[in-house]
N, C-alpha and C positions, 0 to 999 in steps of 0.2 A: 612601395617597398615596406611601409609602416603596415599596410595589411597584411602583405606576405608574414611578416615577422611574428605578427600577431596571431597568423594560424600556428606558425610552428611553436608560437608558446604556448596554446593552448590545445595542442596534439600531446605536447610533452607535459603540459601539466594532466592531461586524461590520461597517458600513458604511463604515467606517475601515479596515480590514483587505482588503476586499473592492478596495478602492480603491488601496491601496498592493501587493500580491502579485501580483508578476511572473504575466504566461497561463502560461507553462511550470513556474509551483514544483513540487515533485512528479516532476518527470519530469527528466531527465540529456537535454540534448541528444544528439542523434548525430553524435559527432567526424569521421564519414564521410559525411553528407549531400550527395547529390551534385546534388540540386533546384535548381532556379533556373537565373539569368544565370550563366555565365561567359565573360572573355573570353580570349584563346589568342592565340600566338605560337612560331612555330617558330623554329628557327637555321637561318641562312643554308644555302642547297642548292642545284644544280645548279652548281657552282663558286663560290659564293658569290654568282648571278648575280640569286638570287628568295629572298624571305619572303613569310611567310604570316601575317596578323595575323586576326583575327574574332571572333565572338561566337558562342554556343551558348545553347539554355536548354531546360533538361529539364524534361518533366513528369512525371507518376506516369501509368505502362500497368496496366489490370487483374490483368496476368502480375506475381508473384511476380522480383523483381530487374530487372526489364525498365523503358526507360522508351522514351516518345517523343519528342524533338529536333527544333529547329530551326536551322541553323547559317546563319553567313552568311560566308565566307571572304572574302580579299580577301587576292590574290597581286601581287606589285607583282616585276617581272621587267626586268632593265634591257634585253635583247633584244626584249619585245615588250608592252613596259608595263603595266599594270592590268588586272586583273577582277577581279569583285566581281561572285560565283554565291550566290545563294541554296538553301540544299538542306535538305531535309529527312533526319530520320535517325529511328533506333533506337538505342538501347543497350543492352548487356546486361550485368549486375553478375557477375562469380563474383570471391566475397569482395572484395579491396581491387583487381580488377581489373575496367577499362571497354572494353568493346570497342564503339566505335560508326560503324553502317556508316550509307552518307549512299546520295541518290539527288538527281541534281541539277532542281530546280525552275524556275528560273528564270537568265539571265544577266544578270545587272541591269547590268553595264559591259562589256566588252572594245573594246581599241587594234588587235586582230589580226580581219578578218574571218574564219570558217570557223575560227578556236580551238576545236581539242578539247579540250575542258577534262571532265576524269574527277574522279570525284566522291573527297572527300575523305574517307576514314574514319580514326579513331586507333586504338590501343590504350594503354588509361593505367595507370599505378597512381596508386591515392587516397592521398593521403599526408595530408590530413584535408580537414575539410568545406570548407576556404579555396585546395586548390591539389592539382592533379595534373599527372603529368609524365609522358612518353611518346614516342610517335613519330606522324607523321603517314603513313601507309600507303597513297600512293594512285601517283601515275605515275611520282613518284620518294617516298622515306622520307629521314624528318629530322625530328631528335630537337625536341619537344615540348612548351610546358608553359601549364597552366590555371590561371587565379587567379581566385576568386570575384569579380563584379564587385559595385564597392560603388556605391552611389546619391551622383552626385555633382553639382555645380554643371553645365551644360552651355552 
């Protein structure tokens, strides 16, 4: 009887432990994680005339540092008001640097008919898994930065 007992306290204490320990014990996050939502915002460019605000979210590509991307920009310009381009991208990791080049999908708004709007790629540096900072590389440059997005009331 005193055996029997003893398993079921030690089922319930494994099943107790199993229940409270974090998925991750064991393992150290990676302070540089660059997976998921982010959203982005440049500083003011072409005279301080346009920003660029949008969302990005990586995935894992079967390449070694590489990922694949979906951005979604939205340039707000007092000359010739709104767009809001959908574009697809790549990225590529060497160390704490992100290079990612776009290719544009879709024009989901413009105020301007016939806007050539050219696709936006960055280059970043990871400063950790929550924010990286940069420039935005495409018709004009300006300086750049990414913050993990968090899951919020909408």
């Amino acid at each position: 009887m005193t055996s029997r007992l003893a398993r079921m306290a030690a089922l319930a204490l494994a099943g107790t432990l199993l229940a409270t320990t974090p998925v991750h014990a064991g393992t150290e996050e990676d302070p540089t994680d660059v997976l998921g939502t982010w959203s982005f915002r440049t500083k003011p460019y072409r005279g301080g005339e346009c920003l660029m605000t949008g969302t990005m979210y990586l995935t894992p590509h079967p390449e070694s540092d590489q990922y694949t991307c979906e951005l979604t920009a939205v340039e707000v310009c007092t000359l010739w008001g709104r767009s809001v381009v959908r574009q697809s991208c790549k990225a590529r990791r060497f160390g704490n640097q992100l290079s990612i080049r776009s290719e544009i999908e879709e024009m989901l708004e413009s105020k301007v008919e016939g806007l050539i709007y050219v696709p936006d790629n960055f280059t970043l540096t990871i400063e950790s898994a929550n924010r990286m900072f940069g420039a935005l590389v495409s018709a004009v440059t300006a300086p750049a930065e990414f913050q993990r997005a968090t899951n919020g009331i909408s």
